[in-house]
N, C-alpha and C positions, 0 to 999 in steps of 0.2 A: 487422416490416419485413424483406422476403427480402432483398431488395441491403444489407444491414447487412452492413457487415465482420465474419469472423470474431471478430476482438481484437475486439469487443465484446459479450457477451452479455445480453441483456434478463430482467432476474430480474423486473421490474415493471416495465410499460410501459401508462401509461395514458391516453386522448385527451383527458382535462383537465390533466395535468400540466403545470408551467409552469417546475419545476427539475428538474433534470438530477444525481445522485450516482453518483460510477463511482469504483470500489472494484480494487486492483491489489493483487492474493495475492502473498504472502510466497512465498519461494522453496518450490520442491516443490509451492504450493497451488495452487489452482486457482477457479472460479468457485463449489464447490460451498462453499466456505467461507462465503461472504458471503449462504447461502439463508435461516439464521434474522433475516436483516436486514428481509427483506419485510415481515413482519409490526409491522416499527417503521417504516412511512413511509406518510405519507398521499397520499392518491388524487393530489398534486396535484406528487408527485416521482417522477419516472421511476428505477430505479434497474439500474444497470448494472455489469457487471462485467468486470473485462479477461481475456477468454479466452487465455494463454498458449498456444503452442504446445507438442505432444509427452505431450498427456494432456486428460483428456475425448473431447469432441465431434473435439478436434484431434489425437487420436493420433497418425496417421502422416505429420502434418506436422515438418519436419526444426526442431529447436532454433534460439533465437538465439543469435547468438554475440559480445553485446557489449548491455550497458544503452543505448547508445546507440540499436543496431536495432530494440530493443522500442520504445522512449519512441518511433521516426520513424512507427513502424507504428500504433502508436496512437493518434500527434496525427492522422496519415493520415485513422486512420477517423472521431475526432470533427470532422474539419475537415469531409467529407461528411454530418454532422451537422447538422440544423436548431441555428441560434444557440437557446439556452439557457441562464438561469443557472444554475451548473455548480459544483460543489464536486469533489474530486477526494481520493480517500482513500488511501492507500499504506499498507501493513503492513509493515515490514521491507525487504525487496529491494525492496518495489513503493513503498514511499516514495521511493527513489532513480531508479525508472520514471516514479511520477508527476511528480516533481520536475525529470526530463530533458524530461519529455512538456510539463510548465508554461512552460519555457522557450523549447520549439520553438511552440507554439500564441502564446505571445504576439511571436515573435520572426516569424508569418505574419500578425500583426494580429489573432488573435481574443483580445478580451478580455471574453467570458462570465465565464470562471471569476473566480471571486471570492474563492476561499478554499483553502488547501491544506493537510489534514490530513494529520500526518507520525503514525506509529504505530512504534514501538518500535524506530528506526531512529536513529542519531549523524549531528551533521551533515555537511554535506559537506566542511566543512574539518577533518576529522579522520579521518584514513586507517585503515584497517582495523589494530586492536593484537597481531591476530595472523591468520594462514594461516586462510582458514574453508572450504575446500577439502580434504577429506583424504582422507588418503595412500590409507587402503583401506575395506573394507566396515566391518569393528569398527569404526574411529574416526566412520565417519560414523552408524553405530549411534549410538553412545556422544554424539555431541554432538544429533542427533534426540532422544534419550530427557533429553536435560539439558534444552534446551528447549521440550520436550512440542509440544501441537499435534498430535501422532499420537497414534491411540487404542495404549495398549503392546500388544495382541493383535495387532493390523495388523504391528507391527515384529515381531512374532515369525513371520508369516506368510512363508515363502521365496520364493514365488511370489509374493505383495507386493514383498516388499523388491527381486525379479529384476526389477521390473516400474519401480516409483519410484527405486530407488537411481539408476541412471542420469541421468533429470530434476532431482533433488537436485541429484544432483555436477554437473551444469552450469550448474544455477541458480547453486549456490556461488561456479565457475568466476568466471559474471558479477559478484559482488559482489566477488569478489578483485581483476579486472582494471580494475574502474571505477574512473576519473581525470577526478572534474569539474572542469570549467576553473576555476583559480583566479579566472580574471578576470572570471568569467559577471555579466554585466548584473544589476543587482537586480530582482527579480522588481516588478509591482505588484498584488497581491493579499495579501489576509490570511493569515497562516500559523499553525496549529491546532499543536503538538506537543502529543501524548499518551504516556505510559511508565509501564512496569508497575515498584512501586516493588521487586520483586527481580528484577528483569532483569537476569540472567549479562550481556548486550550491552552494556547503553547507562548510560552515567552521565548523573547528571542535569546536569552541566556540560555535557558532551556533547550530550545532545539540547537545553538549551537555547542551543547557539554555531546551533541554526538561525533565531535571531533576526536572523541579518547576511544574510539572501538576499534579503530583502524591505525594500520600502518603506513598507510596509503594516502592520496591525496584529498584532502579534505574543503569543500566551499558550500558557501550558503548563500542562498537566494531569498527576497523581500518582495512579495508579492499584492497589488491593491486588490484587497476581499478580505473575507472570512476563513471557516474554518474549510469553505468546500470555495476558495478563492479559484482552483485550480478549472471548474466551469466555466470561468472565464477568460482563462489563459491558454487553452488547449495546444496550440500552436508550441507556444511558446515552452510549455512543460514539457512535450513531447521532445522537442528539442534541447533542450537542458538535459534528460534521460539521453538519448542517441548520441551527442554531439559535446555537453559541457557549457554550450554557449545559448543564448535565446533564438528565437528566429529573428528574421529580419525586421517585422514590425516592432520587437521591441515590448514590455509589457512587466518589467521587475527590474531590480537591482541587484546588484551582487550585496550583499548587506554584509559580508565575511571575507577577508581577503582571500586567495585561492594559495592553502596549504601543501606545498610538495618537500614526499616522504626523504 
């Protein structure tokens, strides 16, 4: 589709599809993350991914500068979207993206989306436990290489790091500044939490306080990894998002019993 807004990139777009999955990279990432996805969704799911500005296809477009501006630019472009049921998947930063993005889209009256999978992000009532913004290149080294996601040769590469550090530290920026409204409306759609069972970020109390945003049905998933655990679940997250349940091999536990509204 050429008139497709940038913020959204078509990783799978097929003319029978009837749902809609759009996937929002962790801070520094980008759409290439979500490509060994393809391969786990049937002809009958469109699958989408939120092109961030300031890397890819978007290089020399200027950063945002607040969780709020991405999530407006986003609902923007699925608002010009054909209605579709719609699941919505957030990794980290992009959990708190989709999660802004869920709230404008139902607060214009679209209520496609169905379900909103949170991935290894603490809820919104629980404010950041420490500065994730740092001070210089070392420490943002040093907290990159704690919780992986980059290949370590990339981080050793100068002319990489001259390149990404930049879009990091602003992404960072964004996660440091963002202040969801205490008072936000309960969402009505179901809500997915996923978390890697050693994840330096997120305590399992923590990601599960995102049961109080929703009206809807509410479960959690325990995953063996990290903070970027879900690289090795592929199968099985993509399936959680689509369906509710794991794939067949199996690969987490329900860690939350399955909450209905």
């Amino acid at each position: 589709m050429s008139s497709r807004s940038p913020w959204l990139v078509a990783l799978r777009s097929e003319a029978a599809a009837t749902r809609r999955l759009v996937c929002f990279p962790h801070a520094g990432g980008g759409t290439l993350f979500f490509h060994s996805w393809v391969k786990h969704v049937g002809p009958d799911v469109e699958l989408l991914a939120v092109g961030y500005p300031g890397r890819e296809s978007r290089f020399e477009d200027p950063l945002v500068g607040s969780v709020a501006e991405a999530a407006r630019a986003v609902a923007d472009a699925l608002l010009a979207e054909p209605a579709r049921e719609t699941v919505l998947f957030g990794h980290s930063m992009g959990a708190s993206i989709a999660y802004e993005t869920l709230r404008l889209l139902e607060a214009d009256g679209r209520s496609d989306v169905t379900r909103l999978c949170v991935s290894a992000r603490r809820a919104t009532g629980f404010p950041e436990q420490m500065r994730t913004t740092p001070r210089d290149d070392d420490e943002l080294l040093s907290s990159m290489r704690q919780l992986g996601g980059t290949h370590p040769e990339l981080l050793e590469n100068a002319s990489f790091r001259e390149m990404l550090f930049p879009i990091i530290r602003n992404d960072y920026l964004l996660v440091d500044t963002y202040r969801p409204d205490p008072d936000a409306k309960l969402l009505d759609v179901d809500v997915q939490v996923v978390i890697g069972a050693d994840d330096p970020r997120v305590k399992p109390e923590e990601a599960a306080a995102w049961e109080g945003v929703t009206r809807g049905s509410f479960d959690m998933w325990t995953m063996t990894g990290g903070h970027f655990y879900l690289t090795e679940h592929v199968a099985d997250v993509v399936s959680l998002a689509l369906t509710g349940e794991l794939a067949e091999a199996g690969g987490g536990q329900r860690s939350r019993s399955l909450r209905t509204p």
